[in-house]
C-alpha positions in Angstrom: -118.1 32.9 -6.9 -116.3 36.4 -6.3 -115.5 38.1 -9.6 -111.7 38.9 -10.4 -111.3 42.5 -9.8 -110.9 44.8 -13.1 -107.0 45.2 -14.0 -107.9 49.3 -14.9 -108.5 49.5 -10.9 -106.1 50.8 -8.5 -103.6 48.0 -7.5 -102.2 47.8 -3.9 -99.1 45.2 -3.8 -99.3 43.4 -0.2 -95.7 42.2 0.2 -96.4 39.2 3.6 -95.2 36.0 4.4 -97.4 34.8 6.4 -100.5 33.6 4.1 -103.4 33.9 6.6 -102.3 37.6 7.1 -101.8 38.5 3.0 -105.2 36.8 2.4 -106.8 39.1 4.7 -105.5 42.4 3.6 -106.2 41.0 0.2 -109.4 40.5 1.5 -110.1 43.9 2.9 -108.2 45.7 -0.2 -110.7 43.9 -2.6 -113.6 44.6 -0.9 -113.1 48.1 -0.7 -112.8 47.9 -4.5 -109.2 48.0 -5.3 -107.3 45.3 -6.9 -104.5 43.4 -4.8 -101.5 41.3 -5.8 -100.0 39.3 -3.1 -96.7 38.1 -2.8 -94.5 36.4 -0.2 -91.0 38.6 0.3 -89.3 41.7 -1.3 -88.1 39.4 -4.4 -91.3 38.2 -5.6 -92.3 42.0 -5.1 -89.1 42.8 -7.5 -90.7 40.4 -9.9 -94.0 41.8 -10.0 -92.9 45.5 -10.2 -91.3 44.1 -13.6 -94.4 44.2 -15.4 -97.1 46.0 -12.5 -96.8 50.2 -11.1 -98.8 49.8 -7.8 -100.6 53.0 -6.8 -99.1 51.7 -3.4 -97.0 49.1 -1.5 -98.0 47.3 1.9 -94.6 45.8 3.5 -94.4 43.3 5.8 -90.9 44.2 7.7 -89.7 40.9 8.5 -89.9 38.2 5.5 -87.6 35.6 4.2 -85.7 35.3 0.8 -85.7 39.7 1.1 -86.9 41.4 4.4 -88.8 44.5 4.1 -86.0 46.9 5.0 -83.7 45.1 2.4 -86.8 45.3 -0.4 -87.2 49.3 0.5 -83.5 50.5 0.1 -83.6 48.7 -3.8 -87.3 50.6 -4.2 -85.1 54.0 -2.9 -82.7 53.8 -5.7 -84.7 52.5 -7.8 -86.4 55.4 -9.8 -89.0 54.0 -11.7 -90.2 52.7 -8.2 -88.9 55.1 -5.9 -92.5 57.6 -6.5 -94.4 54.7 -5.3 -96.3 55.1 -2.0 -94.9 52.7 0.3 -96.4 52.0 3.7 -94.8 49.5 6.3 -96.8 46.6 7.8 -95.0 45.6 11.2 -96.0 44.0 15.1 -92.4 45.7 16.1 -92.9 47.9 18.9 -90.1 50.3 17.4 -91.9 54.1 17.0 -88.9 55.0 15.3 -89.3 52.3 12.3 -91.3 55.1 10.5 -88.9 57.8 10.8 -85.7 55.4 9.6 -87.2 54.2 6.6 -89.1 57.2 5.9 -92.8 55.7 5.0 -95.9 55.5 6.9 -96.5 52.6 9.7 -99.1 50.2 9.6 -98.8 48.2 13.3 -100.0 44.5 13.4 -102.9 43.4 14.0 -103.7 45.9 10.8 -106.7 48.3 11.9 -108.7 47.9 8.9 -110.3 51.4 9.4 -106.6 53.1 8.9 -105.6 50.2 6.3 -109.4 51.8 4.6 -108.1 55.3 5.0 -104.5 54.8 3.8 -105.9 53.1 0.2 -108.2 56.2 0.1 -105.3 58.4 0.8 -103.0 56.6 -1.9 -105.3 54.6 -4.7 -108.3 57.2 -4.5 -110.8 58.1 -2.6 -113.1 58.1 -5.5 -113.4 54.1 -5.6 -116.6 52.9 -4.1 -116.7 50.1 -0.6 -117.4 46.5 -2.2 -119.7 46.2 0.4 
């Protein structure tokens, strides 16, 4: 049985509906030694930021309940959130999603070798592969 990773690591909030999709970024987040907290729309993310300060968000554009545009513009004016790295997870062949929403663009299927060097970039380079 895997081990619950530490609380003191890095957290990476994964913000995707679709389950088989969040478990594998959890997946790939936890084995490269960061701790992940999944949650299904930009509400639940809301909730989470409550009581959690991710070293970085991975949003899913197109959710139910609160679609990933709608869950960035409250991060925006938010400032206890707004200095939170947030990167966009989307199968949307749009090259200019980046540029409106001003964050960095993760296309679907996720690459795990950029997803890798995007939680170096933002949680820490200094964390160790799981693997």
């Amino acid at each position: 049985m895997a081990s619950k990773p530490s609380p003191t690591l890095p957290a990476v909030l994964v913000i995707e509906d679709d389950q088989d999709v969040a478990m594998t970024i959890n997946d790939v987040v936890e084995e490269r030694g960061y701790r992940a907290i999944c949650v299904p729309n930009g509400k639940a993310a809301l909730s989470v930021l409550e009581r959690e300060h991710p070293a970085l968000m991975l949003v899913d554009m197109f959710m139910p309940v609160m679609n990933g545009a709608e869950f960035l513009k409250v991060v925006k004016r938010t400032p206890s959130l707004a200095s939170i790295p947030r990167v966009i997870m989307t199968a949307a062949n749009d090259p200019m999603i980046g540029i409106k929403e001003d964050v960095t663009v993760l296309y679907k299927p996720v690459d795990f070798d950029a997803l890798t060097r995007l939680l170096q970039t933002y949680c820490g380079a200094h964390v160790a592969h799981a693997r």
